[in-house]
PyMOL Python script that loads the backbone (N, CA, C, O; Angstrom):
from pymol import cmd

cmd.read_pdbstr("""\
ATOM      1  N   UNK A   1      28.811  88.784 125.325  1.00  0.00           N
ATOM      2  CA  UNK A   1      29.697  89.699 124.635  1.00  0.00           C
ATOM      3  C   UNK A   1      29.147  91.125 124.764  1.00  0.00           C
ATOM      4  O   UNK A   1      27.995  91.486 124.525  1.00  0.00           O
ATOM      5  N   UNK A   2      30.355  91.998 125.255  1.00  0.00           N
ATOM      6  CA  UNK A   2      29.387  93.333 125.442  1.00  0.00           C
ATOM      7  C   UNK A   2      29.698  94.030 123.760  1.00  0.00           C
ATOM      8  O   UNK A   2      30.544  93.816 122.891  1.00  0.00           O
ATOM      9  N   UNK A   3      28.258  95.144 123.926  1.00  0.00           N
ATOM     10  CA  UNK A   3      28.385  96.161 122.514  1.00  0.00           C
ATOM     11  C   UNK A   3      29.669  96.747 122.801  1.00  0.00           C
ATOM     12  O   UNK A   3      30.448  96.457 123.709  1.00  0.00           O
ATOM     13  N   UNK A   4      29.828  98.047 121.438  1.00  0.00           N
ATOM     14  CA  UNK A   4      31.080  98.962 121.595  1.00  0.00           C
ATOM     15  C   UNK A   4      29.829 100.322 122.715  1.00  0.00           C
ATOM     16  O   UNK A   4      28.668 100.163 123.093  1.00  0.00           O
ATOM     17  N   UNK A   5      30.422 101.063 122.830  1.00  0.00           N
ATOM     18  CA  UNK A   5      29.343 102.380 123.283  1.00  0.00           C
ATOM     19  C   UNK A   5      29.141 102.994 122.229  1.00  0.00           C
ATOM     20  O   UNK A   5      29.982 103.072 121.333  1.00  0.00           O
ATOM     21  N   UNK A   6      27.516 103.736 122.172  1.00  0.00           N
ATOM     22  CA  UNK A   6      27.257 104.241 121.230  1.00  0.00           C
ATOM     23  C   UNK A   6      27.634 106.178 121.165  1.00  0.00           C
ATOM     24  O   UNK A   6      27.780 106.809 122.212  1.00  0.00           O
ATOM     25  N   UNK A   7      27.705 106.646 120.197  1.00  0.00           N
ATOM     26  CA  UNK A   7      27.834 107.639 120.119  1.00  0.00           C
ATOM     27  C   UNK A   7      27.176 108.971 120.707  1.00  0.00           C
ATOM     28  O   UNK A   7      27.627 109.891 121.389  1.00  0.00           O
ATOM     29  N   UNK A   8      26.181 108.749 120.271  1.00  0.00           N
ATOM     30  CA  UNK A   8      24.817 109.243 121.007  1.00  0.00           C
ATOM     31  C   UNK A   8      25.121 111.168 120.591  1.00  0.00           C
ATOM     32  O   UNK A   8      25.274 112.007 121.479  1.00  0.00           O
ATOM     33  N   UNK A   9      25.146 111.512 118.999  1.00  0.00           N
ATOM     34  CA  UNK A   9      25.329 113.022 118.484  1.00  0.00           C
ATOM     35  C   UNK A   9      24.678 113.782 118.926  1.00  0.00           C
ATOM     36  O   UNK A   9      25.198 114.898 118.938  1.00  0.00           O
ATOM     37  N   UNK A  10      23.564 113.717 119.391  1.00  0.00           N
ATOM     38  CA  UNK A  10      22.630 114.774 119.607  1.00  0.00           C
ATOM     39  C   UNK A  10      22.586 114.875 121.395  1.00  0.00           C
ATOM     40  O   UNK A  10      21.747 115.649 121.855  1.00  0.00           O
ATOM     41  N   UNK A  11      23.139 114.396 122.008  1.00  0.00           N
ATOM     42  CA  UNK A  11      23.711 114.327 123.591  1.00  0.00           C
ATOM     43  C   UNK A  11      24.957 115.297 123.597  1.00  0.00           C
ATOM     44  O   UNK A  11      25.835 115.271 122.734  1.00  0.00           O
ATOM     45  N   UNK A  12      24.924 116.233 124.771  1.00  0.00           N
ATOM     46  CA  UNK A  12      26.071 116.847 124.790  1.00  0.00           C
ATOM     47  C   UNK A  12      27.341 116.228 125.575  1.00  0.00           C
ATOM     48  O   UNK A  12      28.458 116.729 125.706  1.00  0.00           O
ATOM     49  N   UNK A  13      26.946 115.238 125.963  1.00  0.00           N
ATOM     50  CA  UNK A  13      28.160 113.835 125.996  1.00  0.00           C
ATOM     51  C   UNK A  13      28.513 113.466 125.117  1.00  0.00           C
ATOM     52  O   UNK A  13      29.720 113.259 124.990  1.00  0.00           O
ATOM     53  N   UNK A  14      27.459 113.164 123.912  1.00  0.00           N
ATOM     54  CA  UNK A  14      28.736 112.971 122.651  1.00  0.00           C
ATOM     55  C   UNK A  14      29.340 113.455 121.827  1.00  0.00           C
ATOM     56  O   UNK A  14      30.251 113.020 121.123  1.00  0.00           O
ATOM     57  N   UNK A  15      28.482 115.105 121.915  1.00  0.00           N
ATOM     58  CA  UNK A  15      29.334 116.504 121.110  1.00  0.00           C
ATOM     59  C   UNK A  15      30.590 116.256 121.905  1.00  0.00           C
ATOM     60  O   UNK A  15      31.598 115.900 121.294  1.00  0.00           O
ATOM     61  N   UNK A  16      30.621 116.419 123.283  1.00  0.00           N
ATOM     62  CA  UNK A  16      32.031 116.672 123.773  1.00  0.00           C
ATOM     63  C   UNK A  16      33.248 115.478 123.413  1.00  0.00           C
ATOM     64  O   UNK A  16      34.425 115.753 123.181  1.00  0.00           O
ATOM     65  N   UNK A  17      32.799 114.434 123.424  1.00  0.00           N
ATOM     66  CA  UNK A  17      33.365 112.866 122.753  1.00  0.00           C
ATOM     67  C   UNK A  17      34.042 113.578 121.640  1.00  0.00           C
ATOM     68  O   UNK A  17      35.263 113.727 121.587  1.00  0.00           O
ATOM     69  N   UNK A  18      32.984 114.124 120.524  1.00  0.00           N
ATOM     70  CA  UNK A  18      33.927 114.675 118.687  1.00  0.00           C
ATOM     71  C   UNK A  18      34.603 115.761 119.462  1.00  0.00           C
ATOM     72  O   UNK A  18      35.815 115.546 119.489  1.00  0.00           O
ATOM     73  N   UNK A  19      34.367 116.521 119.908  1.00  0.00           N
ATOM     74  CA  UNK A  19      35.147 117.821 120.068  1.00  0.00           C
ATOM     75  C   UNK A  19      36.338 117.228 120.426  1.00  0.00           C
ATOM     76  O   UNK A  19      37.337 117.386 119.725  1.00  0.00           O
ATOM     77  N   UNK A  20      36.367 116.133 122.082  1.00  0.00           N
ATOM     78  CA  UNK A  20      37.694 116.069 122.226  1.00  0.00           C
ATOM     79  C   UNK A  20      38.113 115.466 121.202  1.00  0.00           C
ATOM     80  O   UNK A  20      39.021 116.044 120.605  1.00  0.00           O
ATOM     81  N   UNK A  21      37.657 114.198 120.663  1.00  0.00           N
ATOM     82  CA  UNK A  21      38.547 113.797 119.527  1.00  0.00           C
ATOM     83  C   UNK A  21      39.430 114.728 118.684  1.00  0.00           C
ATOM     84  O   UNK A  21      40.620 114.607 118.397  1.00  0.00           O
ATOM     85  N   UNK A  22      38.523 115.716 118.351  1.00  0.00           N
ATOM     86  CA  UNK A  22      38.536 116.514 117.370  1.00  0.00           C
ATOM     87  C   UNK A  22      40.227 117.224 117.964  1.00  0.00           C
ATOM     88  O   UNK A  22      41.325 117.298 117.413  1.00  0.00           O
ATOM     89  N   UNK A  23      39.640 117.708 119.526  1.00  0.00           N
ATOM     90  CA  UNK A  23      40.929 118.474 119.687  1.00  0.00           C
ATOM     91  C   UNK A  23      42.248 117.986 119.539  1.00  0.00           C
ATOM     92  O   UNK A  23      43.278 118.614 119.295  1.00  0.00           O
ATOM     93  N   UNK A  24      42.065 116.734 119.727  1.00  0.00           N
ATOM     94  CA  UNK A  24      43.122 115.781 120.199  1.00  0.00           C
ATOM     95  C   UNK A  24      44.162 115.967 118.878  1.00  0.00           C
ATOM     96  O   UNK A  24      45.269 116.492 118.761  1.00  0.00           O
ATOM     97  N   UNK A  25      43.325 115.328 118.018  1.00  0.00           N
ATOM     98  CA  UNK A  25      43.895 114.758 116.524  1.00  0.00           C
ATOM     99  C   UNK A  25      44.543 116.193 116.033  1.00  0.00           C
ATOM    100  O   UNK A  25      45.642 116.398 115.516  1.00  0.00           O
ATOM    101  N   UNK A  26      43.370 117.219 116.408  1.00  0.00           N
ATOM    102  CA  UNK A  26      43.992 118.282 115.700  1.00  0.00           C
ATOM    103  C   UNK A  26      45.452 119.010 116.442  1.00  0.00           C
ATOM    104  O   UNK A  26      46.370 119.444 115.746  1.00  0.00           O
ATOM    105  N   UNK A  27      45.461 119.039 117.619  1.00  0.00           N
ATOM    106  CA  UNK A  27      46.584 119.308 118.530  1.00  0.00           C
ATOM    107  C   UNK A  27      47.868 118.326 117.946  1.00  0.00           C
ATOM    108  O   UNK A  27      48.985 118.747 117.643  1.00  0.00           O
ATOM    109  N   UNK A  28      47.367 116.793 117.864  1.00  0.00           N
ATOM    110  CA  UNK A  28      48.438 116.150 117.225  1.00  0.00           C
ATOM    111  C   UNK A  28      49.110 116.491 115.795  1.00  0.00           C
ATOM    112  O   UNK A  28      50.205 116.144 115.353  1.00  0.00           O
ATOM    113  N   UNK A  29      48.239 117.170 115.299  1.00  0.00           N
ATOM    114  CA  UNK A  29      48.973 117.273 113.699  1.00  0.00           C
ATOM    115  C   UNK A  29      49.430 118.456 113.557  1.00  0.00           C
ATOM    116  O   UNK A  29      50.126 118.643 112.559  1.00  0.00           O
ATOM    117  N   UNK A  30      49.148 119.808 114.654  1.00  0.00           N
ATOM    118  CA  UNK A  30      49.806 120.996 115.004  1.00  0.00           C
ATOM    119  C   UNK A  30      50.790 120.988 115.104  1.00  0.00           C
ATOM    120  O   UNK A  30      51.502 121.896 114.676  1.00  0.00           O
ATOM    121  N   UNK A  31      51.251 119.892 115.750  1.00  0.00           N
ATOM    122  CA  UNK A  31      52.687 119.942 116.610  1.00  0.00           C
ATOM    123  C   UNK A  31      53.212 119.305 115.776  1.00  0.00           C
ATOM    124  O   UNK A  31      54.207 119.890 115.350  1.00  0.00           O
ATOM    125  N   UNK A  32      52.931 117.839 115.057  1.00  0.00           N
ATOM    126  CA  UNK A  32      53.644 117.566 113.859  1.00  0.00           C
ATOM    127  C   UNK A  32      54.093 118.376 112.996  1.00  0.00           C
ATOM    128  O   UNK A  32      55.303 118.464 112.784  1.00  0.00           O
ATOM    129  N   UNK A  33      53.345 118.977 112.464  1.00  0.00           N
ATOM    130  CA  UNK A  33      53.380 119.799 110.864  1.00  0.00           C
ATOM    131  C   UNK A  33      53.788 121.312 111.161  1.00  0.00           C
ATOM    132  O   UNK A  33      54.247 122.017 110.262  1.00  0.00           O
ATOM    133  N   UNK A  34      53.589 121.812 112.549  1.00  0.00           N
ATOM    134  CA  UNK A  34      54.272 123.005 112.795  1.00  0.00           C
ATOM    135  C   UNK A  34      55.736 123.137 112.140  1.00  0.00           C
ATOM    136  O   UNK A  34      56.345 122.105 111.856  1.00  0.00           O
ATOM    137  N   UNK A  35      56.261 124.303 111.917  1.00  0.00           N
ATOM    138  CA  UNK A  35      57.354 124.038 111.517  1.00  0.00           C
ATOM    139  C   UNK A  35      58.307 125.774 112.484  1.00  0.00           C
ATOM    140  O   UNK A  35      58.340 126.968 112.187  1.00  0.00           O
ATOM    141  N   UNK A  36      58.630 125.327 113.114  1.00  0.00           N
ATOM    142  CA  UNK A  36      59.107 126.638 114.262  1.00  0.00           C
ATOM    143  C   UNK A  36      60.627 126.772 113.891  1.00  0.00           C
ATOM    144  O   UNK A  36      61.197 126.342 112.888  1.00  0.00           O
ATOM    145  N   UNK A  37      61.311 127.712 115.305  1.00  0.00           N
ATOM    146  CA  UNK A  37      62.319 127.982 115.092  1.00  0.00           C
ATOM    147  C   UNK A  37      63.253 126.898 116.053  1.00  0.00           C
ATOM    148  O   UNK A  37      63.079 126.385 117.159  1.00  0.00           O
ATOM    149  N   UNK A  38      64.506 126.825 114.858  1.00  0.00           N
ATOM    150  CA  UNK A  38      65.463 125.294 115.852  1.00  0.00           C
ATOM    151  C   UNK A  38      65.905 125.843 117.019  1.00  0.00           C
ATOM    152  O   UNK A  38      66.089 127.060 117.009  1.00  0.00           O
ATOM    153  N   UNK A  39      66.091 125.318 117.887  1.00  0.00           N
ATOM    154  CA  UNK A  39      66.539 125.128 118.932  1.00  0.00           C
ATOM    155  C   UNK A  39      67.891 124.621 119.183  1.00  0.00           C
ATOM    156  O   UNK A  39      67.784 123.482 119.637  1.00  0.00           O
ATOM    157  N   UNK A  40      69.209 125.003 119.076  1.00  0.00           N
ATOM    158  CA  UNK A  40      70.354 124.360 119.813  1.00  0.00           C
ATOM    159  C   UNK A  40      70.341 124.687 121.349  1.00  0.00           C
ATOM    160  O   UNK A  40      70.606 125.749 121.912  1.00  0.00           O
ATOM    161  N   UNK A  41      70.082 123.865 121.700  1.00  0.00           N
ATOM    162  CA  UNK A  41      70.426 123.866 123.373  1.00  0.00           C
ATOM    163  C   UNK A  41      71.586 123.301 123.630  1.00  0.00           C
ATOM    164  O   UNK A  41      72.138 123.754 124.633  1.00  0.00           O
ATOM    165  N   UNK A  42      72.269 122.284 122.945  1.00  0.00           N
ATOM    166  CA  UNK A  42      74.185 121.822 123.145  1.00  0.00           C
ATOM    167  C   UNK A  42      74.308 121.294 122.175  1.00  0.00           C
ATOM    168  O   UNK A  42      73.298 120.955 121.559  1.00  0.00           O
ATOM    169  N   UNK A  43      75.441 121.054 121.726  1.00  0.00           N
ATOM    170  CA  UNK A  43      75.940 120.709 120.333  1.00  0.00           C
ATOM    171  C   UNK A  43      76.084 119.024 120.552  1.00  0.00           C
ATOM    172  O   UNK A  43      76.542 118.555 121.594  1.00  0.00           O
ATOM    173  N   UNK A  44      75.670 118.273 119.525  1.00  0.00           N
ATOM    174  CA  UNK A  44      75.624 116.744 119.377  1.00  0.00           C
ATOM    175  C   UNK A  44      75.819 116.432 117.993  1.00  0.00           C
ATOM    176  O   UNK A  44      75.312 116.806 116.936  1.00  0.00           O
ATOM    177  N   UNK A  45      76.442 115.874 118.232  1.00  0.00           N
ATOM    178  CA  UNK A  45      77.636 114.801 116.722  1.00  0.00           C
ATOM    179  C   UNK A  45      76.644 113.935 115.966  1.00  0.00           C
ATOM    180  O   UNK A  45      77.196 112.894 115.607  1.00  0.00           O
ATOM    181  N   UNK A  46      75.280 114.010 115.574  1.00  0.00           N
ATOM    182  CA  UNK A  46      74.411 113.308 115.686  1.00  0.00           C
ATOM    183  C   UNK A  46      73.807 114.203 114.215  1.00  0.00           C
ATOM    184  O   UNK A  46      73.603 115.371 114.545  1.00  0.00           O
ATOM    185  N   UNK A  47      73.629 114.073 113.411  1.00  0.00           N
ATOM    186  CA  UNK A  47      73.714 114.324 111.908  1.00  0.00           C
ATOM    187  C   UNK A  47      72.237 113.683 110.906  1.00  0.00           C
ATOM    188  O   UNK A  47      72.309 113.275 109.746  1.00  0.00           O
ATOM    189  N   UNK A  48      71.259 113.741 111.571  1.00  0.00           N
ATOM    190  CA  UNK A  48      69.951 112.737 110.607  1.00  0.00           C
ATOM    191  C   UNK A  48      69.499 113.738 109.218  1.00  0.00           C
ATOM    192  O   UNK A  48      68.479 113.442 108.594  1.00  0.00           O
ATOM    193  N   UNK A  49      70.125 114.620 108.914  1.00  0.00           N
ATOM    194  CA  UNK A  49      69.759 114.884 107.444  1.00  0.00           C
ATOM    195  C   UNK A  49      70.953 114.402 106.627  1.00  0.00           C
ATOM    196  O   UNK A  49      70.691 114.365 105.425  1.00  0.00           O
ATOM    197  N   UNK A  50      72.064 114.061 106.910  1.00  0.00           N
ATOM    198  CA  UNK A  50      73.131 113.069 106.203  1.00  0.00           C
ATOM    199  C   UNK A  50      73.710 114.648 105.516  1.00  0.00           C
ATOM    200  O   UNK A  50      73.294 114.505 104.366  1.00  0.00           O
ATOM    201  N   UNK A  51      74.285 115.799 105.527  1.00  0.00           N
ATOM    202  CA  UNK A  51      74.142 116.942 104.786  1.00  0.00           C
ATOM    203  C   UNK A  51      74.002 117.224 103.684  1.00  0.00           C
ATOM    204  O   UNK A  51      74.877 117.447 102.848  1.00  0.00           O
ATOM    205  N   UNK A  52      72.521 117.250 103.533  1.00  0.00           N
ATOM    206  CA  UNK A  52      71.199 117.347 102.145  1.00  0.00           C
ATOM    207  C   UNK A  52      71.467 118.987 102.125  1.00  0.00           C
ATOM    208  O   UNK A  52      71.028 119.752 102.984  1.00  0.00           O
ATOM    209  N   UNK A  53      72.234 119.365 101.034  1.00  0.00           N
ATOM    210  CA  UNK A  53      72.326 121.078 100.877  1.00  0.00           C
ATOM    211  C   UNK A  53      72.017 121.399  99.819  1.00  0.00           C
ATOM    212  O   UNK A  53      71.669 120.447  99.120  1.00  0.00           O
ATOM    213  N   UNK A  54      71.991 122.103  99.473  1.00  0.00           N
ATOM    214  CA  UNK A  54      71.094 122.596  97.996  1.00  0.00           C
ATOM    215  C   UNK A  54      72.505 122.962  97.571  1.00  0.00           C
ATOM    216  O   UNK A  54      73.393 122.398  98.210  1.00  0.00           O
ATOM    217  N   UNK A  55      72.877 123.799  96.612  1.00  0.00           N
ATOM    218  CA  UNK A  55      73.879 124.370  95.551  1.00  0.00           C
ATOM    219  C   UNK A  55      74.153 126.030  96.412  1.00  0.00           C
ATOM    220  O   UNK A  55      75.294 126.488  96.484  1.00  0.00           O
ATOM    221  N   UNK A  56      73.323 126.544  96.821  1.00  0.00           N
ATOM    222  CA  UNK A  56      73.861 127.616  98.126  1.00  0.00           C
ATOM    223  C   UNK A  56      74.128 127.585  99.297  1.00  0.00           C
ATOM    224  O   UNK A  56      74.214 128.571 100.030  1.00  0.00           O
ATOM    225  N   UNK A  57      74.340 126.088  99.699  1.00  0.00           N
ATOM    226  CA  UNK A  57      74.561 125.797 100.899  1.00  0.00           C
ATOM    227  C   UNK A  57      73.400 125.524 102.115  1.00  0.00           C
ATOM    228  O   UNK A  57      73.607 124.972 103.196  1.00  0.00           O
ATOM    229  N   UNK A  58      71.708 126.253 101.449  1.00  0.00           N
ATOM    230  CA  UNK A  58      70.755 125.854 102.502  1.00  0.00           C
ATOM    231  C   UNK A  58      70.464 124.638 102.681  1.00  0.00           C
ATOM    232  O   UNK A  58      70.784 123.778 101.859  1.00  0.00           O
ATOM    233  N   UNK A  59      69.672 124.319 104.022  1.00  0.00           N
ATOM    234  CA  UNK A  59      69.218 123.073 104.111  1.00  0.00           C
ATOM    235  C   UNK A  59      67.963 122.351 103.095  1.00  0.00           C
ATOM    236  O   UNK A  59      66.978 123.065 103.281  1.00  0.00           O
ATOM    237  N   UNK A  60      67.631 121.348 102.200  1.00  0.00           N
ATOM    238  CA  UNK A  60      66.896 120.630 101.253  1.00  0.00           C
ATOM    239  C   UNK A  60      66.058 120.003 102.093  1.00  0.00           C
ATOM    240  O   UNK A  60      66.293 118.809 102.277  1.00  0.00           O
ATOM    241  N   UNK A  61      64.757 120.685 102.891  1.00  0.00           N
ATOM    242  CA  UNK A  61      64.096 119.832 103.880  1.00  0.00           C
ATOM    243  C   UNK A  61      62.383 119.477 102.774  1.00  0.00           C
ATOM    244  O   UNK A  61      61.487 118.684 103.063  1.00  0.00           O
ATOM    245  N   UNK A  62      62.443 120.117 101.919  1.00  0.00           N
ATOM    246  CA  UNK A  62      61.259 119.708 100.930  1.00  0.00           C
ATOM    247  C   UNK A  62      61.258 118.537 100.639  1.00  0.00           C
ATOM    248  O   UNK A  62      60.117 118.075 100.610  1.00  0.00           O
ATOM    249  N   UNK A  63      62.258 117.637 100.339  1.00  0.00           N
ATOM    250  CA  UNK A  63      62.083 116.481  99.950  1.00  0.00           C
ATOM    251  C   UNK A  63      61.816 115.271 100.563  1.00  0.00           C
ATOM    252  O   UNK A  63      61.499 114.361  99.797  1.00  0.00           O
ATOM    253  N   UNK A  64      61.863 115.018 101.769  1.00  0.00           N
ATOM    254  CA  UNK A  64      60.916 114.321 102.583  1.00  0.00           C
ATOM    255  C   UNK A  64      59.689 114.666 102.895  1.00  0.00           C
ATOM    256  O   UNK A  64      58.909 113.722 103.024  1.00  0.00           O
ATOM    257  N   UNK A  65      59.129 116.094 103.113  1.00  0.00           N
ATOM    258  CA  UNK A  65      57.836 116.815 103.655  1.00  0.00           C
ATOM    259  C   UNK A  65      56.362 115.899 103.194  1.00  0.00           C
ATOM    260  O   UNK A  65      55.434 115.779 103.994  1.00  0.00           O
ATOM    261  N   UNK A  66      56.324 115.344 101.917  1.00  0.00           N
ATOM    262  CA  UNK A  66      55.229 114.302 101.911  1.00  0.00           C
ATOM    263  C   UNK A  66      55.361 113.145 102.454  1.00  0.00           C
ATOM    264  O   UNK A  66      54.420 112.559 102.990  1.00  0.00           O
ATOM    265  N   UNK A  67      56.718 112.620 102.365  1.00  0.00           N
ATOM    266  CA  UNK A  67      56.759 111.412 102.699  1.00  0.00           C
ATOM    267  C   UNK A  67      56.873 111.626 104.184  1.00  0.00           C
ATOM    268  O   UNK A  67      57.208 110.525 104.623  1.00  0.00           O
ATOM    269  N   UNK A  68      56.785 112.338 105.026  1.00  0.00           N
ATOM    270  CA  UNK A  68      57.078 112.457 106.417  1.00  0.00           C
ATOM    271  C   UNK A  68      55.225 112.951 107.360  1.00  0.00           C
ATOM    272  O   UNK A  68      54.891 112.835 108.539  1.00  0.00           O
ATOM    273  N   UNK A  69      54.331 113.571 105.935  1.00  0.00           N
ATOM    274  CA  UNK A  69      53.211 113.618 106.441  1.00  0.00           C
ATOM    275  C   UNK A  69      52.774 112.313 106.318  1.00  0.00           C
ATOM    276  O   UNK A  69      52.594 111.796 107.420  1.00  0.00           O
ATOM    277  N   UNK A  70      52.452 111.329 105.032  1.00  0.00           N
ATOM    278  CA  UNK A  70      51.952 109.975 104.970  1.00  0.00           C
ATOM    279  C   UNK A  70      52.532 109.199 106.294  1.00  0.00           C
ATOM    280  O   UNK A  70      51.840 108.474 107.008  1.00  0.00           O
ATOM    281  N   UNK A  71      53.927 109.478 106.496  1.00  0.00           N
ATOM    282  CA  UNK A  71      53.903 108.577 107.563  1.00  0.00           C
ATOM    283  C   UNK A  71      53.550 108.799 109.199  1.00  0.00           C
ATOM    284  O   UNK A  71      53.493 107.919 110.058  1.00  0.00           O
ATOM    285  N   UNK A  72      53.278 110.590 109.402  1.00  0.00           N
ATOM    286  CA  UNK A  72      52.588 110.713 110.785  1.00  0.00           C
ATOM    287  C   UNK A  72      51.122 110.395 110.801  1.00  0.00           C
ATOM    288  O   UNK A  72      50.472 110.071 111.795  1.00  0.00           O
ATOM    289  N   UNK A  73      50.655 110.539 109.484  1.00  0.00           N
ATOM    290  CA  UNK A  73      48.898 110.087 109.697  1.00  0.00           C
ATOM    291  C   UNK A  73      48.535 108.702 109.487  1.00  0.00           C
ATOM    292  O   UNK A  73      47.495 108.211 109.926  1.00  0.00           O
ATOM    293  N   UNK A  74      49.798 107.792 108.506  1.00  0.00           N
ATOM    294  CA  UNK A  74      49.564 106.485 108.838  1.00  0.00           C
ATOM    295  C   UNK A  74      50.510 106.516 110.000  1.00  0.00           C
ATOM    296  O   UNK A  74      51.463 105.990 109.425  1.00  0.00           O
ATOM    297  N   UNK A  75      50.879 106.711 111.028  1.00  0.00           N
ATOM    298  CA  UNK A  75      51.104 106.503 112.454  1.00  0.00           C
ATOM    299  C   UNK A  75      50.029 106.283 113.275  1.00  0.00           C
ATOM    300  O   UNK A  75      49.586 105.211 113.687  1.00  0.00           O
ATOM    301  N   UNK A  76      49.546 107.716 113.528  1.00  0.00           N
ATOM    302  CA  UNK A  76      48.199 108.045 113.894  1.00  0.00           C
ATOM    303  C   UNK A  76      47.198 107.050 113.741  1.00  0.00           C
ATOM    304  O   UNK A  76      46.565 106.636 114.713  1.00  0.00           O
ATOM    305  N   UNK A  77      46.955 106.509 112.219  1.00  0.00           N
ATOM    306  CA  UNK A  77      45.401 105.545 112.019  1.00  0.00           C
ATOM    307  C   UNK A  77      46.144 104.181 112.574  1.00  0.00           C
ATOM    308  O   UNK A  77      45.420 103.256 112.942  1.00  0.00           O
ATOM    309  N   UNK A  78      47.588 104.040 112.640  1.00  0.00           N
ATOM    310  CA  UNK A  78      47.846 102.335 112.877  1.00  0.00           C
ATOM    311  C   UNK A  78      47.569 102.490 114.504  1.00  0.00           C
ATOM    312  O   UNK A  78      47.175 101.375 114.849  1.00  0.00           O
ATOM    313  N   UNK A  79      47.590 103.243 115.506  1.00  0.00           N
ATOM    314  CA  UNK A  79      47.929 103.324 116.851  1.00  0.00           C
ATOM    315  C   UNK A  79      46.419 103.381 116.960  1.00  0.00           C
ATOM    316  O   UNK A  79      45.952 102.395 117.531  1.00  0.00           O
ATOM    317  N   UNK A  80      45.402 104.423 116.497  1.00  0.00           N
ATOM    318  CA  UNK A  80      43.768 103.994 116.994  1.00  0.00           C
ATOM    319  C   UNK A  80      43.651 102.734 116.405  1.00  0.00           C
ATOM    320  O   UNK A  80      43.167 102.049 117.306  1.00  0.00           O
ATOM    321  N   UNK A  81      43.791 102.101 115.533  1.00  0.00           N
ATOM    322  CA  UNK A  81      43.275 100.970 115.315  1.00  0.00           C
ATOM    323  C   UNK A  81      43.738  99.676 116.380  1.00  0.00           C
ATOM    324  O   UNK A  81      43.068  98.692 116.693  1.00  0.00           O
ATOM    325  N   UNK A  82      45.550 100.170 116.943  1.00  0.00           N
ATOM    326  CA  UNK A  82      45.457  99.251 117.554  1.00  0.00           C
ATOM    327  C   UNK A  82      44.648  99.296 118.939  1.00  0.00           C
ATOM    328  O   UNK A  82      44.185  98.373 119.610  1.00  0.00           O
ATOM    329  N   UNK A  83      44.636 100.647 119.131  1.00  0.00           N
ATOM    330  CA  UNK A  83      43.675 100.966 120.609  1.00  0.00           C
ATOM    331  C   UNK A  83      42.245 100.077 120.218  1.00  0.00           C
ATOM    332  O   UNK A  83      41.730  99.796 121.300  1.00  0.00           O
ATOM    333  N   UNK A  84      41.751  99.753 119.553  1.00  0.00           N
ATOM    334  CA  UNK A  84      40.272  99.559 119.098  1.00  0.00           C
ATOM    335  C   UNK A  84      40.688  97.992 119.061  1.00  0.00           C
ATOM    336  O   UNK A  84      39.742  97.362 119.532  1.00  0.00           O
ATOM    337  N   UNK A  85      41.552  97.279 118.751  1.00  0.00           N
ATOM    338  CA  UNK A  85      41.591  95.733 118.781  1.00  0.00           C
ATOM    339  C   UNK A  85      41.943  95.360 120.162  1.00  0.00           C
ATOM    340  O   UNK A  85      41.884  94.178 120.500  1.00  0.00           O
ATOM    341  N   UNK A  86      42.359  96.417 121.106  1.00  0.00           N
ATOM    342  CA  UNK A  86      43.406  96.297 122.541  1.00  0.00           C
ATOM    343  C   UNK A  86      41.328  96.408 123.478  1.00  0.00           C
ATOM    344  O   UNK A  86      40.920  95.856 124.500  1.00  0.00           O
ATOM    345  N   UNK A  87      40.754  97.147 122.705  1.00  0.00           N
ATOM    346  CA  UNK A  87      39.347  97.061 123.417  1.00  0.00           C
ATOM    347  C   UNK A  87      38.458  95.819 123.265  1.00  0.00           C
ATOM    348  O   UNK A  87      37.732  95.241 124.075  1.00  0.00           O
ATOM    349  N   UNK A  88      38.773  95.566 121.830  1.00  0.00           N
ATOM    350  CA  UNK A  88      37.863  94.309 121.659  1.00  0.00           C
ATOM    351  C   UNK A  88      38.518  93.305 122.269  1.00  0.00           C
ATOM    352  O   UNK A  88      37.670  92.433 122.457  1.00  0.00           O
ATOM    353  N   UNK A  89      39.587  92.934 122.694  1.00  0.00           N
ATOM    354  CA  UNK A  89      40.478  91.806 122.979  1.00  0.00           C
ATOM    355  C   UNK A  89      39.966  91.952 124.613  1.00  0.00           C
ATOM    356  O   UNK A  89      39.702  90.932 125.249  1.00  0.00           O
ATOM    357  N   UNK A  90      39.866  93.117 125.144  1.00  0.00           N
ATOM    358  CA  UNK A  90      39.658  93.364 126.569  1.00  0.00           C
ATOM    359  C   UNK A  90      37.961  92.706 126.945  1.00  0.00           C
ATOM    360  O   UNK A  90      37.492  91.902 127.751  1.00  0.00           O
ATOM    361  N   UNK A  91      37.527  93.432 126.032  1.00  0.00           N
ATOM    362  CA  UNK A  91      36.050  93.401 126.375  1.00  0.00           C
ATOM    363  C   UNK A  91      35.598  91.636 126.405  1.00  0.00           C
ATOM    364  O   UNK A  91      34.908  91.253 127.349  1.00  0.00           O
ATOM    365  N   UNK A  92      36.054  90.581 125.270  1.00  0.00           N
ATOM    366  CA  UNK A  92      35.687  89.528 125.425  1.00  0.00           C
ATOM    367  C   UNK A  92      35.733  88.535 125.747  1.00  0.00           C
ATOM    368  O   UNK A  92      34.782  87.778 125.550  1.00  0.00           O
TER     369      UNK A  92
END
""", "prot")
cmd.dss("prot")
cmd.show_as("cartoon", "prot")
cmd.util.cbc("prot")
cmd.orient("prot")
């Protein structure tokens, strides 16, 4: 049965290992949690806020905003974990 690889912190092979991690995760939650300007590029009949309007007519996008972070970072931890059982399953 082989080990996992070790980390090895004080190697600048494994600083670069956290960094990319680091970049990775953090690039991923940029682009999640960014919040930019919309984009219509063509018009589509296709409606996923069901029209959530407030009493002046703006859009009510606060009320999912937690429940939409819990579910990109439990995204995130379910997909490494499955990468990490897809290694152990490989390795033995």
């Amino acid at each position: 049965m082989q080990k996992m690889e070790r980390l090895g912190l004080k190697t600048s092979h494994g600083a670069a290992k956290i960094m990319g991690t680091l970049l990775g995760i953090g690039g991923a939650m940029l682009l999640t949690f960014y919040k930019g300007v919309d984009l219509h590029l063509w018009k589509t009949n296709v409606n996923l806020l069901h029209d959530q309007h407030d009493s002046e007519g703006h859009q009510n996008s606060s009320n999912n905003t937690v429940l939409g972070s819990i579910l990109a970072i439990g995204s995130c931890i379910s997909y490494s974990i499955w990468l990490i059982i897809q290694v152990i399953k490989f390795c033995i």
